[in-house]
C-alpha positions in Angstrom: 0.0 0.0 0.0 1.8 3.4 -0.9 1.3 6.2 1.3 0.5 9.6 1.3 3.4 11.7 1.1 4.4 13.4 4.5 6.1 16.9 4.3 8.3 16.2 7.4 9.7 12.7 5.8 12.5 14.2 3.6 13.8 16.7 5.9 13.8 14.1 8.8 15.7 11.4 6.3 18.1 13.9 5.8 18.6 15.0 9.0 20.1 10.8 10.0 22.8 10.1 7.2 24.3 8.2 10.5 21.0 6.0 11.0 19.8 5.7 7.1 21.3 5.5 4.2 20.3 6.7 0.8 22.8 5.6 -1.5 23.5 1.9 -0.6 24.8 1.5 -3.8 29.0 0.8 -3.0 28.3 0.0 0.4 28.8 -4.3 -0.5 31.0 -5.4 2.4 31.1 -2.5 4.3 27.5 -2.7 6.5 29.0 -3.6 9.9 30.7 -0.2 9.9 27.6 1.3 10.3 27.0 -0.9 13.2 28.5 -0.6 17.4 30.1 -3.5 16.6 30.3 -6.5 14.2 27.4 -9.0 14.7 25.1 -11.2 12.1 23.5 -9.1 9.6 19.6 -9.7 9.5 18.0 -8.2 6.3 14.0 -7.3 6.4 13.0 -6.5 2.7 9.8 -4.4 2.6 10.1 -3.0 6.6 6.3 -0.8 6.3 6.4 1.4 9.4 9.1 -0.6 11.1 7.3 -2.1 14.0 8.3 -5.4 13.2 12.5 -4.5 12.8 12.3 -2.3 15.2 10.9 -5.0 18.0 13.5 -7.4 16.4 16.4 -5.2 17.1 15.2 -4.5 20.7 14.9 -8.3 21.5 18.0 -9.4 19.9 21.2 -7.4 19.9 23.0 -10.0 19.7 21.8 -9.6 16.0 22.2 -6.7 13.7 19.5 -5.5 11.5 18.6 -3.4 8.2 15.1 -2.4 7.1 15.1 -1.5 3.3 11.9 0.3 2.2 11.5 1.6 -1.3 8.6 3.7 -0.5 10.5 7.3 1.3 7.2 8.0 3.4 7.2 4.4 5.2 11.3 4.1 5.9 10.7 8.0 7.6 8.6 6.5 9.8 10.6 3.4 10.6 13.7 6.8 11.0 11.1 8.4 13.3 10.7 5.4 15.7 14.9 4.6 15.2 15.1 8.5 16.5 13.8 8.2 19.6 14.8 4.6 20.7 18.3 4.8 19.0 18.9 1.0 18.8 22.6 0.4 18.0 22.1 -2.6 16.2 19.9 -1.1 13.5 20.4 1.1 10.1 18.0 1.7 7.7 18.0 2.5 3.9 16.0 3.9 1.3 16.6 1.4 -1.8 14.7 -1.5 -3.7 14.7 -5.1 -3.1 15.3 -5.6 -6.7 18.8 -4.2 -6.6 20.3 -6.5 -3.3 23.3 -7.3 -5.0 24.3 -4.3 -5.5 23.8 -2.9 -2.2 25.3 -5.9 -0.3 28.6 -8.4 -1.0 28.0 -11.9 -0.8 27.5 -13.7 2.4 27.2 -10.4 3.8 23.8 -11.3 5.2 22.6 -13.9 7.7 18.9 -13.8 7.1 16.5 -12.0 5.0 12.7 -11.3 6.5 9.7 -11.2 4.0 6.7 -9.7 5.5 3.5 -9.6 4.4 4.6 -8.7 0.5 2.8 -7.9 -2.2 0.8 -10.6 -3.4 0.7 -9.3 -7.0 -2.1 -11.5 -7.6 -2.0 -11.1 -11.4 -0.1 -13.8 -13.7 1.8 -10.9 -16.0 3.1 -9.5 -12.6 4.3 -12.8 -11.2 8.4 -11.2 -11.4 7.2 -8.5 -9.0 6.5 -11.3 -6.4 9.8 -10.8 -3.7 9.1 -15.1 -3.8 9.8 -15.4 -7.9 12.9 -17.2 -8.6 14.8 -13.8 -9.5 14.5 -12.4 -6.4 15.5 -15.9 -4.9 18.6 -15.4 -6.7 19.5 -12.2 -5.3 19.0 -13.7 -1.4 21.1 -16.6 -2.4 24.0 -14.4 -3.8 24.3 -12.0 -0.7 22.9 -14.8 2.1 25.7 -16.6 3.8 26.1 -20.7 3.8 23.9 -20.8 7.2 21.5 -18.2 6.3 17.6 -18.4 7.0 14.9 -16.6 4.7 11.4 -16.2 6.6 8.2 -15.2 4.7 5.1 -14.0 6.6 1.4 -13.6 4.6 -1.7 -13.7 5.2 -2.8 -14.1 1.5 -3.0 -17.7 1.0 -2.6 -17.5 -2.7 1.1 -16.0 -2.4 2.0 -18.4 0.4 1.3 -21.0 -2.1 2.9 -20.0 -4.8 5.9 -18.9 -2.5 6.1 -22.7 -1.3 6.0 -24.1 -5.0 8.8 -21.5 -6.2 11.2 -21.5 -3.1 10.5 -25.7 -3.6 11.4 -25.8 -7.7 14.7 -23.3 -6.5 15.8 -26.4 -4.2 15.5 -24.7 -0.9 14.7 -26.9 2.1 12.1 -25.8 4.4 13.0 -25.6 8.4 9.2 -24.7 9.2 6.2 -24.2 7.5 3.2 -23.2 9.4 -0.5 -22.6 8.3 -1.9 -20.8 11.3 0.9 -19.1 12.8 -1.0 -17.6 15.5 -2.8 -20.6 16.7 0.4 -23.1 16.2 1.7 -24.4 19.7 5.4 -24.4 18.2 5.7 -21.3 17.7 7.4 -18.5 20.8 8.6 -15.2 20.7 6.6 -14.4 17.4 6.9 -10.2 16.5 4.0 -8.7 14.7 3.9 -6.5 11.9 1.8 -3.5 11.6 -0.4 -5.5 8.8 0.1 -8.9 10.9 -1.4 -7.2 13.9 -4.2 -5.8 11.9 -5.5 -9.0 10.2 -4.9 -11.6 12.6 -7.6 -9.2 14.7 -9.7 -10.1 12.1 -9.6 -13.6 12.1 -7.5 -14.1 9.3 -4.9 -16.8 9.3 -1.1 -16.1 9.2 1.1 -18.5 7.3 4.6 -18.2 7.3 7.6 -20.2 6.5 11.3 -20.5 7.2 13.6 -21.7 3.9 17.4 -22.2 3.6 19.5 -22.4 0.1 
């Protein structure tokens, strides 16, 4: 969902060059420099608001984390919440998912997050999906050997067809889970802003956890 442009964004993503950056491009190799110190690199690929990365970060830093957000309204207000909690073990950028490999080396990143993605539900827009096999190439070219990628939906449609691609790639599934909310394996689960909102609802949550 794209939204409305915010007249405070810009000047605020401006203001933090030290906690976002806008140019990522020439940056492969060089992330944990941005960091307090050098830890495993967690990538989230379409962050929203942040309330998901931003949790993460709090409850693990042992971990470092990135949110990437194409859209420059919803990465301001992942900034705006970085801004007043100042978590060392998280930077932001401004850049698309389609262009990973040029923003990170490879085996620069421990684990990539997919939440609650675009379903593209139309067949001539089935390369925009972040789960088609091009964008499983990019995770696989910056992901290191023991790296995770975990995809979060509530459209059952795109959970299916995530399975059946990430499947035909040769990835091997850790976990796959149908009701994530209601599944007695699960602890510790974070919410996303969109997670929160349907699983009030009553809608199901799938998610899955893949490795290369």
């Amino acid at each position: 969902m794209r939204l409305r442009n915010k007249s405070w964004a810009r000047p605020l993503i401006e203001a933090h060059p030290e906690m976002i950056s806008v140019k990522p491009v020439g940056m492969q190799g060089k992330w944990q420099e941005r960091f307090a110190q050098s830890q495993p690199l967690m990538l989230e690929v379409g962050s929203g608001k942040g309330k998901f990365i931003t949790e993460m970060a709090a409850a693990h830093p042992e971990l470092n984390f990135i949110a990437l957000e194409l859209q420059e309204v919803a990465i301001a207000y992942v900034l705006r919440k970085q801004v007043e909690l100042e978590l060392p073990n998280l930077q932001l950028i401004l850049g698309d998912g389609a262009n990973l490999t040029e923003y990170f080396a490879p085996e620069e990143v421990t684990g990539v997050y997919l939440n609650f993605s675009d379903p593209w539900p139309k067949t001539r827009n089935e390369k925009r999906r972040l789960t088609y096999k091009s964008f499983l190439d990019q995770y696989k070219a910056i992901m290191a050997k023991d790296g995770v990628l975990q995809f979060k939906t509530d459209n059952q449609g795109l959970f299916e067809y995530s399975l059946v691609s990430m499947n035909n790639y040769g990835m091997k599934f850790d976990m796959v889970s149908l009701d994530l909310h209601n599944d007695p394996k699960i602890e510790g689960n974070i919410e996303t802003e969109y997670e929160h909102k349907f699983s009030s609802k009553g809608s199901r949550i799938y998610q899955l956890i893949g490795r290369y």
